[in-house]
N, C-alpha and C positions, 0 to 999 in steps of 0.2 A: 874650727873656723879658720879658714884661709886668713891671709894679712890681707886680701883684698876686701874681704868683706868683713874688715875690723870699721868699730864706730869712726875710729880717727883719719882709715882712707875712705869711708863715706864722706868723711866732713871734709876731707882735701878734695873732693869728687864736686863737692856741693861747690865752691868759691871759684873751678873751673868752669860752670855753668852757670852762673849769675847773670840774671835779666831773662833765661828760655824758663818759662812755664811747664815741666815735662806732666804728660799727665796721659800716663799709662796706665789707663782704668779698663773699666767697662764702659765703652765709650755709647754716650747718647748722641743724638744732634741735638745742636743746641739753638734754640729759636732764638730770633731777633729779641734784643730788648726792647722792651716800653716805652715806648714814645706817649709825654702827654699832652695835651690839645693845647695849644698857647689863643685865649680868648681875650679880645682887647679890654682893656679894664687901666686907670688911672687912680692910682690911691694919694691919699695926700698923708702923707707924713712927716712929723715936724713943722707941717707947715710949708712943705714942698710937694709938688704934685709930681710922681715918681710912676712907671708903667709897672705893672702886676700881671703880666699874661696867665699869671697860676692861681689867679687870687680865688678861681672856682675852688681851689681843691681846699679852701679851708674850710664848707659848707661839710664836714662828717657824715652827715644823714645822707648828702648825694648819692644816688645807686652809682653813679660816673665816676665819683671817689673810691669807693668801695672798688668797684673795679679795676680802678688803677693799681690801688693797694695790692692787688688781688693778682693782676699782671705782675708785678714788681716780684712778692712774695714765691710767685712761680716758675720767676726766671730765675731767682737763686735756687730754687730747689730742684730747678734741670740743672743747674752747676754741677753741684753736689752730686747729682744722678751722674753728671758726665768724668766724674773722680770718685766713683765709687769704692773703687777697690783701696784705695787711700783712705774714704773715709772709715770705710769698716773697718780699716788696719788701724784708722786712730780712735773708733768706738772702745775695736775689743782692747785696746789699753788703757781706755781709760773703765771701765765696766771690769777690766780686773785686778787694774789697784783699788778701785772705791777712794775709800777714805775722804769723804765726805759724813760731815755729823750732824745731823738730826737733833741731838740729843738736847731738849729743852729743862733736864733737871735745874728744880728750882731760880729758873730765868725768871725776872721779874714781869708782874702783869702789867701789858700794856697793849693795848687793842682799840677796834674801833665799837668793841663790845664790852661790857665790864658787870657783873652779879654782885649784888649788894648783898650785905650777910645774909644767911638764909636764902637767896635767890629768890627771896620777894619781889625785888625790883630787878630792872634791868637797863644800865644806861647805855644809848646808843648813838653811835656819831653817823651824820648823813653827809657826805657830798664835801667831808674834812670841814665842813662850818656851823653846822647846827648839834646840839646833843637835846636828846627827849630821853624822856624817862618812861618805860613800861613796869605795869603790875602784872606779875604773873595772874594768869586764869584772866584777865579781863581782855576786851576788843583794843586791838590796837589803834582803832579812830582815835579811844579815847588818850592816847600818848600825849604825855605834858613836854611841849620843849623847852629848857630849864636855858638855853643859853643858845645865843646866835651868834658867829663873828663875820659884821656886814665888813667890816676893812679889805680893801681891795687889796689882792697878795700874801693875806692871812690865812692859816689853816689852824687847824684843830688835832689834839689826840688829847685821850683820857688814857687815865690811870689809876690804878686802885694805893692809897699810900700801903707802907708794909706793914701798918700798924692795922689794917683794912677797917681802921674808922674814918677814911675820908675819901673822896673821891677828890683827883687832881685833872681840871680841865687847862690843858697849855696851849695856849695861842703864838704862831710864831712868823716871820715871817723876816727870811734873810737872815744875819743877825743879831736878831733884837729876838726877845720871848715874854711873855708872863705868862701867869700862871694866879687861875682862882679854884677854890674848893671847896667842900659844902660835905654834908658828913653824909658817910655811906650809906643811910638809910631814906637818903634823899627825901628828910622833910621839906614842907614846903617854902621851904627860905630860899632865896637867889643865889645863884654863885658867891663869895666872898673874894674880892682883889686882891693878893698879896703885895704885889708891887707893879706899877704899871711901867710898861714898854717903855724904854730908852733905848736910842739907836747906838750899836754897840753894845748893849747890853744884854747877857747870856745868863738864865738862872732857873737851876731847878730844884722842885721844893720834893721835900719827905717828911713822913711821921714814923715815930718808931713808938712811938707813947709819950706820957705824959703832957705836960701843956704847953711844948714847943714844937716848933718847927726845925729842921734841917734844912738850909740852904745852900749851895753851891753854886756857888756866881763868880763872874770876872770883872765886878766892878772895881774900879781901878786896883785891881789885880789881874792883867794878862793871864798870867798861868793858874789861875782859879784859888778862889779860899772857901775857906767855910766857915761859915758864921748857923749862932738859932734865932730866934724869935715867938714872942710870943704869940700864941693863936689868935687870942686878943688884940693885938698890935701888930701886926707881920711885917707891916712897911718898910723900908729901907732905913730910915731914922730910926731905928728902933733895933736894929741888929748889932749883935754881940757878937765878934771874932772869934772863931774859935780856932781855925786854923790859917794861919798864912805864913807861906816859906819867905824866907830869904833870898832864897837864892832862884834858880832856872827851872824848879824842879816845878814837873806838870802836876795839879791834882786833876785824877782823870773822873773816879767817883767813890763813893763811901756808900759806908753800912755802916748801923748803930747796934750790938747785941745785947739786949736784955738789960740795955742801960748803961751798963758797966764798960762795954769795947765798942772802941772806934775804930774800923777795918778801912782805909784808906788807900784806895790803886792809885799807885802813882808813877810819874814817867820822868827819866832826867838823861840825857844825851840820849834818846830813842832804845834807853832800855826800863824795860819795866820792873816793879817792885809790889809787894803788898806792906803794908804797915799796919802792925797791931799794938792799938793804945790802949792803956788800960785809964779811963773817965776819971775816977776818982786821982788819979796822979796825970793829967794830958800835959802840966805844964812842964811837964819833968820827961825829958825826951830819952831818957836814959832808963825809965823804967813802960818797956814796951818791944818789940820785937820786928824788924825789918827783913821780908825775904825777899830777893833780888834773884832775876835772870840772867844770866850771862847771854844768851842769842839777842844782838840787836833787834831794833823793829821788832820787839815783840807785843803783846798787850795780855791783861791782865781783865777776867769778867767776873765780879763778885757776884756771888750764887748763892748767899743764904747761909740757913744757920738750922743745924740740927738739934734741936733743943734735950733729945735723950740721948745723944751722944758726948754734947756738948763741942761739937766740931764746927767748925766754919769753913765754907765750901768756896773756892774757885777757883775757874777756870784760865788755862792760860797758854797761847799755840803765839807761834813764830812764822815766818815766810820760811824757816826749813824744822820747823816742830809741830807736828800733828796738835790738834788739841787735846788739852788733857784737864782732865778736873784736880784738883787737889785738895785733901780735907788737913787740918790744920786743929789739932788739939789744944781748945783754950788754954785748960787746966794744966795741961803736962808740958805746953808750948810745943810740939811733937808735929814735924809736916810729914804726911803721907800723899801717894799717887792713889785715887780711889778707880781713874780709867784712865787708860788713851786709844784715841781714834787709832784703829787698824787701817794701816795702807798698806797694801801686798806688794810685797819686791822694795818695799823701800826702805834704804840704810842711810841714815841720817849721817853717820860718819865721810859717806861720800861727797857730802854737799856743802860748801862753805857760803858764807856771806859775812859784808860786809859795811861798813858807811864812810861813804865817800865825801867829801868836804868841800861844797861847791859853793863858791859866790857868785852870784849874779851880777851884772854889767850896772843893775841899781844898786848893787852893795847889800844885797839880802843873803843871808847864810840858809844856805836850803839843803836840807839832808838826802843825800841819794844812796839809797839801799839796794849792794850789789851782790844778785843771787848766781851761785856758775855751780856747776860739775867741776869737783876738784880733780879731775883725768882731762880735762879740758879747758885748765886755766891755763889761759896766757895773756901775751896783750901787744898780738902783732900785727892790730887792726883788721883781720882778717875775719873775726868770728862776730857771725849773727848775734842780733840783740831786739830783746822784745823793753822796750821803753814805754812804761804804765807811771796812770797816776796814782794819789792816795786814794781817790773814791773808787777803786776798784776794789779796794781791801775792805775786807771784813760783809763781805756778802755771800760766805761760803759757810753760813750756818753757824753764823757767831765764831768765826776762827778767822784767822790773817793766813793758815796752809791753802794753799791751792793745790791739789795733787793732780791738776791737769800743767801742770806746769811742769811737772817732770816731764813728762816728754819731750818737750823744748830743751829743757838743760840736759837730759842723755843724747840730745844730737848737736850739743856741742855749744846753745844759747847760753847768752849771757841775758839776765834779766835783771831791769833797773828800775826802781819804783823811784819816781821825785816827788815827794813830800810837800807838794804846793798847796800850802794853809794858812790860814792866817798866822804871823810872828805871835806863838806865844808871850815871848820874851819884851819883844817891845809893842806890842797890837797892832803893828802895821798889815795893812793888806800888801800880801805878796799879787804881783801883774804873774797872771800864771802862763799868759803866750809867752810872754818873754822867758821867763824861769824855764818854762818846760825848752823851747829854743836854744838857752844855754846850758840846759844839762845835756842836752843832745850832742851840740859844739864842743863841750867838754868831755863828754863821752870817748869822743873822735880823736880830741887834740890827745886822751891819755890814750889810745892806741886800745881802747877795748873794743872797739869797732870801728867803720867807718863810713863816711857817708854814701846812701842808698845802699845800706845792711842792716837799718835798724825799721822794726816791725812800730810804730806808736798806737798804743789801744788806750783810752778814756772812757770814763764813765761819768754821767751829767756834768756838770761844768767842768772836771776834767777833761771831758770827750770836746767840749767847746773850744779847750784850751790848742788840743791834737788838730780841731778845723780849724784853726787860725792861724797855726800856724805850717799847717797845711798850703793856704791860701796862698801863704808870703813866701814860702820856703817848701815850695812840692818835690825839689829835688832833694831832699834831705830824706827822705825816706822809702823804704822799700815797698811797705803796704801798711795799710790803716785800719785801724777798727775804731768805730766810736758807737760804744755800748746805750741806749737811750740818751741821746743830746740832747740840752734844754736849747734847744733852736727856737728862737723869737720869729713868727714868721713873718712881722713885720720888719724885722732889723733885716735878716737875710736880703728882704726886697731891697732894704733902706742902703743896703754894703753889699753887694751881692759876690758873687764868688768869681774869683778871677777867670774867664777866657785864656787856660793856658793846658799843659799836659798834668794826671797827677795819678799817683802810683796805683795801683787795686785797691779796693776800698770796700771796705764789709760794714753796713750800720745795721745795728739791732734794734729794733723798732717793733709795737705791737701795731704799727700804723694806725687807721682811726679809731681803732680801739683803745689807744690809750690818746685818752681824752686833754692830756696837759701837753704832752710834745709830738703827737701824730702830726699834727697839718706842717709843723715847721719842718720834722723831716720829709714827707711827700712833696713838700716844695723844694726842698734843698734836692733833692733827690730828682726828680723833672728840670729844675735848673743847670744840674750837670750833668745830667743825658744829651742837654740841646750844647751844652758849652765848653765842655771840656773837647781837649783836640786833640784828645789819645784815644786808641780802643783799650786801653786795659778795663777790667774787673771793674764794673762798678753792683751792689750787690747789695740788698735789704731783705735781710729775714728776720722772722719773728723767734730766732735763740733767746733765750734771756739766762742769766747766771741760776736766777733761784724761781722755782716752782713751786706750783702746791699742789695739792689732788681734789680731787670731786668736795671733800670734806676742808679743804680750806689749810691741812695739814702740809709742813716745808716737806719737801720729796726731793732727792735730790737731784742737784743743779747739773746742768749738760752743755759742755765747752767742747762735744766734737766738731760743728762749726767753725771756732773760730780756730781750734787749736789743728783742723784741716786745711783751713784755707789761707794760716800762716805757712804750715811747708808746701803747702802750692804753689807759692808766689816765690819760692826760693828754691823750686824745680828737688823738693825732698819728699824722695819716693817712700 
């Protein structure tokens, strides 16, 4: 390898051509984009009468919608057609590291489906608001619905507890949650309340045996405790403390084993832990066991418990650690590695991260996790950076690794995740436009980048957070992605998106097929076809991070979309 064709003068190659789009493919022509019909319409919202020329396209069943969707969907995939040889150079990278994990051993049951002992019954949730109960061998007319939730903004999932004598119906919405349940053989009794909805109030129940409950809540405990209750009495009056910290430290979840151990994942300056208590001594902190990670950002997935080995199982990956299981000998206290996800070509020693110490302009302490190529650190403002939120993480099959992300950091990215969540510490709601805004600003001011060099991708309110501040600040960034936005498509009408220039923009959207935030983005998307007053990139495909197969089974997730159409916009052949 010449020095010309070293990573480091591609990447001095790359900061010479910043703003040309090169795109030496296999070239298509690439047809006009979508234009959609602007039909006169006047909505009133708030109580003001406001114009909607797009208000057709919240009507899903329209064949006219569909179509548009349908136009949109096609002009990104002539893109792609017209960058082909780019994209196959970014397929076959990622298709030969993999390192993506499937692997569901011993994940806890939770579905829109759940089998009562023996698979007599069968509880099933409709539409995330109603659950009905089926008997095997009989006509489904005759299905009983044991629970409805008519609240406007509520949803539903079940869950089987671990002790699999109860069934957990939780209702949530924002948050606030409860949770009722009713025993697994779904006699015919009503759900039962545990504790009803308070705003602000987060809590989820377990049974591990006997005739309590396990709770974990954040009532007035930010960072969560955990208290039981009895079956009899579940109510909030009536809970007995079992754990509450001191100090800053997160409880993130628990396991009960066979009575005796208390397995508790827990999080303190964004590194993770497990804690093994033994019951019969929990008040005595000295007799019990804590294993700790050293990779920031990392998280910790309790997996159960082997009852003839007597091992307790889990899992635990980082933004630069594959996932890996680990089994943990009650008896001997003894940690072993049982797997780790295989990534091809990747050596964890090459990869550093970091957390960065950012206050916000409201005085919010917000943690920013900085991933780089240690052949590639520096901080002379010159190097690319992909700036994401926290709801990106953890959609890669129960792991925080992304292994499409290497190939951003082997061309020289710096990648920066801002942690925009609620204050555990004090329970304030973080403003995430702004936060995200000033980790961006401060990104620059520390010379890890600079402004129109950073890529911002979001995912649901994350991704809201990227349009907003899109809107106010379009020149702060190089190109955008926003993974499924919960776009209001009446807010949009209500605030609509600035008349000005704004950098390429890729949104992933299953359009009217996904029935909660389709019309908001086909609106947002017709709104800046007609208003923005640049030609760059605007672009909606139906990529999504995780799939499933014919059988409903996780398959894995396919980031050569996005992770193409970032070094496109930065002319990286």
């Amino acid at each position: 390898m010449t020095p010309y064709h070293t990573p480091a003068f591609r990447r001095l190659s790359l900061f010479l051509c910043l703003g040309i789009i090169t795109l030496t493919s296999c070239r298509h022509a690439m047809p006009d984009p979508p234009v959609a019909e602007q039909i006169q319409y006047t909505d009133t919202i708030s109580g003001k009468a406001i114009p909607d020329p797009y208000h057709w396209l919240e009507n899903q069943k329209d064949i006219h919608v569909l179509n548009y969707a349908r136009a949109e969907m096609n002009y990104a995939t002539a893109y792609f057609e017209h960058i082909s040889d780019l994209r196959e150079m970014v397929r076959k990278e990622l298709d030969q590291r993999g390192g993506y994990s499937a692997n569901t051993e011993n994940s806890p049951a939770e579905s829109d489906t759940c089998w009562g002992p023996g698979k007599k019954y069968l509880a099933l949730t409709e539409n995330n608001t109603t659950v009905r109960i089926h008997q095997t061998g009989t006509d489904p007319s005759t299905d009983r619905i044991i629970f409805t939730e008519t609240r406007p903004g509520f949803s539903i999932d079940i869950a089987f507890s671990a002790s699999q004598n109860f069934l957990f119906i939780r209702s949530f919405s924002g948050n606030m949650t409860e949770t009722r349940y009713l025993p697994a053989d779904f006699r015919g009794q009503k759900p039962i309340l545990v504790q009803p909805c308070e705003k602000g109030h987060y809590y989820t129940v377990e049974h591990f045996g006997s005739d309590v409950f396990w709770i974990l809540s954040n009532d007035k405990a930010p960072t969560g405790k955990l208290v039981q209750a009895k079956i009899l009495n579940p109510g909030k009056k009536f809970w007995i403390p079992s754990v509450i910290y001191p100090d800053s430290t997160i409880l993130k979840d628990f396991e009960v084993i066979n009575m005796q151990y208390l397995i508790l994942s827990e999080q303190k300056s964004t590194r993770a832990s497990v804690r093994i208590a033994d019951l019969t001594a929990i008040h005595n902190p000295d007799k019990g066991n804590r294993i700790g990670f050293k990779d920031p950002d990392g998280e910790v997935i309790l997996s159960g418990y082997e009852q003839k080995s007597g091992k307790a199982l889990f899992r635990f990956s980082s933004v630069v650690t594959p996932l890996t299981m680990y089994s943990y000998d009650l008896n001997k206290d003894k940690l072993g590695v049982r797997w780790q996800t295989k990534v091809n070509g990747y050596i964890r020693d090459n990869y550093g991260t970091r957390i960065l110490p950012l206050t916000t302009k409201a005085g919010k302490n917000v943690p920013v996790t900085l991933i780089f190529h240690k052949d590639f650190e520096n901080r002379d403002g010159n190097s690319p950076l992909l700036l994401t939120t926290e709801d990106c993480l953890g959609v890669y099959g129960n792991s925080r690794f992304n292994p499409a992300w290497v190939s951003l950091l082997d061309r020289g990215f710096y990648i920066a995740i801002v942690h925009l969540r609620d204050d555990p510490a004090t329970g304030n709601d973080l403003q995430y436009e702004q936060g995200l805004a000033d980790c961006a600003n401060f990104l620059i001011s520390e010379k890890y980048t600079s402004k129109g060099m950073i890529t911002a991708s979001g995912t649901n309110n994350g991704a809201m957070a990227v349009l907003d501040v899109l809107n106010n600040q379009p020149g702060l960034f190089k190109a955008v992605i926003l993974e499924h936005p919960f776009i209001d498509p009446k807010m949009i009408v209500a605030n609509p998106l600035k008349n000005q220039p704004y950098p390429p923009l890729l949104i992933l959207s299953a359009g009217p097929d996904d029935k909660k935030n389709g019309v908001g983005t086909l609106k947002t998307m017709a709104m800046l076809r007609n208003d923005k007053t640049d030609k760059n990139l605007l672009l909606m495909s139906s990529g999504t991070p995780v799939t499933t197969d014919e059988k409903g089974q996780w398959t894995k997730p396919d980031f050569t979309d996005q992770i193409t159409f970032i070094l496109s916009c930065y002319g990286i052949e």
